[in-house]
C-alpha positions as CSV (number, residue, x, y, z in Angstrom):
1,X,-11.1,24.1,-29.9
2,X,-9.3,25.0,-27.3
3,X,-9.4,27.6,-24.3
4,X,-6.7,28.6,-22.4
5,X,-6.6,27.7,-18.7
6,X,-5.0,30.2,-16.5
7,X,-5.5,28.4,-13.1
8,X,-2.3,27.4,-12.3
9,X,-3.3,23.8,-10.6
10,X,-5.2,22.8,-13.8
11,X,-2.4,23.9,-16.2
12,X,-1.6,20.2,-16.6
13,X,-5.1,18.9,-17.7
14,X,-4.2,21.0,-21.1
15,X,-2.7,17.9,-22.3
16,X,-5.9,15.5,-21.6
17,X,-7.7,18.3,-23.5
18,X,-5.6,17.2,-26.3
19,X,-5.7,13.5,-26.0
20,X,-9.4,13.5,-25.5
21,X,-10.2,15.2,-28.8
22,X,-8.0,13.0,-30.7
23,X,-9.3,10.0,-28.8
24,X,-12.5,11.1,-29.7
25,X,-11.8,11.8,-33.5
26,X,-10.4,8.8,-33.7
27,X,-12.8,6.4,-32.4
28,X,-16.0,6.7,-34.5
29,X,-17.9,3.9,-32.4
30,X,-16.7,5.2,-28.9
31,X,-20.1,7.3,-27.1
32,X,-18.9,9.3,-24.6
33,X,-21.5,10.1,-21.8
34,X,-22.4,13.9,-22.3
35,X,-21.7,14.6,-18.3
36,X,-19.0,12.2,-17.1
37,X,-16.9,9.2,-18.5
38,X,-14.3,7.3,-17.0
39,X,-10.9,6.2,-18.8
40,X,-9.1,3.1,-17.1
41,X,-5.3,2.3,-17.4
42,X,-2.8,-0.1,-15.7
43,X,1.2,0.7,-15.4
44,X,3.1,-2.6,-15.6
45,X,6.0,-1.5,-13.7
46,X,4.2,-0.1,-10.2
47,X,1.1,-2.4,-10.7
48,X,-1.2,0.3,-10.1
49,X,-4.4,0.9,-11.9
50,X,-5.3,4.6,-12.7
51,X,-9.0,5.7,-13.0
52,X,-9.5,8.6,-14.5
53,X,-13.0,10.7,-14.4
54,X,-13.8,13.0,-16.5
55,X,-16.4,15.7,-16.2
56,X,-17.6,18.6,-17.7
57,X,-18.5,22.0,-15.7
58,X,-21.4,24.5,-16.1
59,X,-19.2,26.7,-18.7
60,X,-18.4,23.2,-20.9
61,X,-15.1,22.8,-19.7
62,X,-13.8,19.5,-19.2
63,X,-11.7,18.6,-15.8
64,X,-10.8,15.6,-14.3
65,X,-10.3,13.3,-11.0
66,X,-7.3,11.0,-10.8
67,X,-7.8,7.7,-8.6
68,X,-4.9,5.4,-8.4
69,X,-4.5,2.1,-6.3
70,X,-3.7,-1.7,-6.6
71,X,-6.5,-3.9,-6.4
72,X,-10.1,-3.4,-7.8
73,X,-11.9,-3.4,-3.9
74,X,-9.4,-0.8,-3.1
75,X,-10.1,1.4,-5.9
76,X,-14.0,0.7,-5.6
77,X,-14.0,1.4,-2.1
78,X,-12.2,4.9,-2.4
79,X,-14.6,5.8,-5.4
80,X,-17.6,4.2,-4.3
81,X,-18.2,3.9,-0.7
82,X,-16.1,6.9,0.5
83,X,-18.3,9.3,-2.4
84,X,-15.5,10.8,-3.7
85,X,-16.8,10.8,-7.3
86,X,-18.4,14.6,-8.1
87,X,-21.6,13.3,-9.7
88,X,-23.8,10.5,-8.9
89,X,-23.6,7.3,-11.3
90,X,-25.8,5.0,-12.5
91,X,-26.0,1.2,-10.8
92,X,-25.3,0.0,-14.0
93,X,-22.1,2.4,-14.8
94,X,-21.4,1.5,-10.8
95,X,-21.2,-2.4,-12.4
96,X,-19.7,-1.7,-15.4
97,X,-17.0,0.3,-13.4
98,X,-16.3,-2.6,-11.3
99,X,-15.9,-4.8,-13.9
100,X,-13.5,-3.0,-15.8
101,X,-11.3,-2.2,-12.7
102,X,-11.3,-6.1,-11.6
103,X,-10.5,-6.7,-15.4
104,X,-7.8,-5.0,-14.7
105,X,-6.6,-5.7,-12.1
106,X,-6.3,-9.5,-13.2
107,X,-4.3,-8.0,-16.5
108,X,-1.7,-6.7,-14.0
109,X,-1.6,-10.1,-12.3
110,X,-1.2,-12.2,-15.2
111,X,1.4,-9.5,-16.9
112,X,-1.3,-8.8,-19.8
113,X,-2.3,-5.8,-22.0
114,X,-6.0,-4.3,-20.4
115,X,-8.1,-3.1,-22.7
116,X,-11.1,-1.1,-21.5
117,X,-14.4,-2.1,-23.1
């Protein structure tokens, strides 16, 4: 289902709305946590790594925070120590976080395919 955004700054989330519910129907094994997951990709050509997180606000509708960078400790740093994520993690989603994002970052140096876990 979807609802219509009229805010004009989140008009482009409509099409994570989209991929999220097919990424979702897809993927019978993936658990999503209820209040905020984080998606993880790497661009080949600019050798940045984006961290997405996703949330979900009082009314159930879903919004996210784009962080981009180059290396793992810069990305951690701007997420972790500088609390710029909107809700407060767990130290075991904090480790697994930094594991993915030093994952892949060595992808990016090696020219490979990451996968998130």
């Amino acid at each position: 289902m979807h609802r219509r955004i009229n805010n004009p700054l989140l008009q482009h989330q409509k099409r994570y709305l989209t991929y999220i519910e097919k990424f979702d129907y897809l993927s019978k094994n993936l658990n999503l946590d209820k209040v905020s997951y984080f998606i993880i990709t790497t661009n080949k050509n600019d050798k940045y790594i984006s961290v997405e997180q996703f949330c979900y606000n009082a009314d159930g509708y879903i919004y996210s925070i784009l962080f981009r960078g180059q290396t793992a400790k810069h990305l951690c740093y701007i997420i972790l120590q500088l609390k710029q994520l909107n809700i407060r993690i767990s130290a075991a989603h904090a480790i697994y976080l930094g594991r993915e994002l030093m994952k892949s970052e060595l992808t990016l140096v090696l020219d490979q395919q990451y996968i998130q876990d």
